[in-house]
C-alpha positions, -999 to +999 in steps of 0.1 A: +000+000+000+013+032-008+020+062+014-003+081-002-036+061+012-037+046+047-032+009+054-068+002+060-084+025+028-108+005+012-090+006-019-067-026-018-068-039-058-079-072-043-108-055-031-119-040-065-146-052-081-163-087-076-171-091-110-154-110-132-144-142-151-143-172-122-162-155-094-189-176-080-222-174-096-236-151-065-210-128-071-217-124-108-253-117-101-241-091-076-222-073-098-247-073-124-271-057-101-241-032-089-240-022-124-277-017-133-276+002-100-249+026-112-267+033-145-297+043-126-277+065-101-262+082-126-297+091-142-320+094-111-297+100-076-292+075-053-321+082-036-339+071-074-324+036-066-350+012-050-355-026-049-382-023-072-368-004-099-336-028-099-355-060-107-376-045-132-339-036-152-323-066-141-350-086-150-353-103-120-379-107-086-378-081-062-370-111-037-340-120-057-325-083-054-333-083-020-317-112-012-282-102-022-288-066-005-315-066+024-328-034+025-326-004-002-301+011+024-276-014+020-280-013-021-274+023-016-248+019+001-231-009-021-234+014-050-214+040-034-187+014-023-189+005-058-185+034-076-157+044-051-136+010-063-143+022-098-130+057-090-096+041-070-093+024-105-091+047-129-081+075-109-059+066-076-040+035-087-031+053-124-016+083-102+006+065-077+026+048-104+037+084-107+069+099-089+060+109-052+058+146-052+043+170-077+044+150-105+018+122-086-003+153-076-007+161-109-018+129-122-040+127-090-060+157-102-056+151-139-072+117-136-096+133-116-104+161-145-102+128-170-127+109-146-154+139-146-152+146-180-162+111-190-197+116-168-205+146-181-239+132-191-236+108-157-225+130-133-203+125-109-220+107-077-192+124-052-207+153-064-243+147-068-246+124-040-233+157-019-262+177-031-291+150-023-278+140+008-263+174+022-287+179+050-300+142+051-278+122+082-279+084+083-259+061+070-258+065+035-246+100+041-227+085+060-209+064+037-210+088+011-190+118+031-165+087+044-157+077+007-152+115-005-127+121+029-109+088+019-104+105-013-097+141+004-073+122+025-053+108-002-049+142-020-038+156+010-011+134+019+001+139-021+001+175-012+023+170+021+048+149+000+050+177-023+059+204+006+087+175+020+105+173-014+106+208-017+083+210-048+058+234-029+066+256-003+071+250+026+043+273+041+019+257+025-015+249+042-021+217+023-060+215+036-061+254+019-050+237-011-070+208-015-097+232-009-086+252-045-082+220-058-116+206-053-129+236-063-116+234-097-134+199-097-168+217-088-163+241-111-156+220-138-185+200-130-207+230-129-199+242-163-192+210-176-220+193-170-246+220-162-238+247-187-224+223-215-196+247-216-170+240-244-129+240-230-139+237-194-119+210-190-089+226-202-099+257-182-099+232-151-063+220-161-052+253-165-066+270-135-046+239-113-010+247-132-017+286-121-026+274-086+008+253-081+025+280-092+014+297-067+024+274-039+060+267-058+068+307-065+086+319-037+095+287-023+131+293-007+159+278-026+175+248-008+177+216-009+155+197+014+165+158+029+151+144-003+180+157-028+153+175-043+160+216-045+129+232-028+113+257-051+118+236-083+086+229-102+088+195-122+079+204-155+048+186-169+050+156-188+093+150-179+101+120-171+115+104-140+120+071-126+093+056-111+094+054-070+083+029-047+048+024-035 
């Protein structure tokens, strides 16, 4: 497990996903319903998902949902567990293969951008899901706000790593920038999605380069434990070696 997501983040690649070839036929039928369940999510909120609605797309008896679930809660839930897996897929795992530092921030966020742009006519259940469930405690909020802190988390240790090797500076309040960070996200969203808004997501990428530069500018010059010069801004799209995980 990297350093970048705690030890006990809900994210381990043998935890991704029960579908597949060779899974037991239980599983198989769970993850067809997990998928029919994100599809209607992403049209109607998870508060459109329901028992009901599932066996009439999967085809099968209410009963026969409800037995691999129990309660619409729990398929709730599930789909959010689900479409967090999915998101540590194509967006967390991608980004730690990265070099620690700036460089993995960067593919943190621009996975992130690549992830949004590719629901523009989903939408994003992070963001969404806020917006239903904003002022609505129980679990499913629940589970919802812990899956979007296990992401928050991650960024924000990415961010730290970036202050230690001396890519940002070292006065840098990495919660303040996570906060400008996720902000592009919602923006992005917003226009993206909302006003069908042609170059936002270039906007979004170059909104993120103008806030690094920020947090790199005046960064002092030395070189910090790491061999890396503090101050120095890894140039997009160099190459390095690959670090450990």
């Amino acid at each position: 497990m990297s350093d970048v997501l705690p030890p006990d983040a809900k994210l381990a690649p043998e935890a991704v996903r029960e579908r597949g070839r060779g899974a037991p036929k239980g599983q198989q039928t769970r993850a067809t319903i997990l998928e029919a369940a994100l599809s209607l999510a992403s049209q109607m909120g998870i508060e459109g998902l329901s028992i009901g609605a599932l066996a009439e797309v999967t085809g099968m008896s209410k009963s026969g949902v409800f037995a691999h679930f129990g309660s619409r809660e729990e398929l709730q839930i599930s789909v959010i567990r689900e479409y967090h897996e999915r998101f540590a897929e194509e967006v967390f795992y991608p980004a730690i293969q990265q070099p620690r530092g700036l460089p993995r921030l960067r593919a943190l966020f621009d996975g992130w951008v690549a992830k949004v742009a590719t629901e523009i006519d989903s939408g994003c259940i992070y963001i969404s899901g806020a917006v239903e469930f904003d002022d609505r405690p129980g679990p499913v909020r629940d589970a919802l706000a812990g899956m979007v802190l296990l992401w928050h988390g991650a960024l924000g240790r990415a961010i730290r790593l970036a202050v230690d090797l001396g890519h940002l500076r070292v006065d840098t309040d990495p919660m303040q920038l996570l906060f400008e960070i996720h902000g592009l996200i919602l923006s992005l969203h917003h226009d993206a999605r909302f006003l069908r808004s042609a170059g936002a997501e270039e906007r979004a990428r170059t909104a993120f380069e103008r806030v690094v530069q920020f947090y790199a500018l005046t960064a002092p010059q030395a070189t910090s434990g790491a061999g890396a010069p503090q101050g120095a801004l890894p140039v997009k799209g160099a190459t390095a070696p690959l670090t450990s995980v």
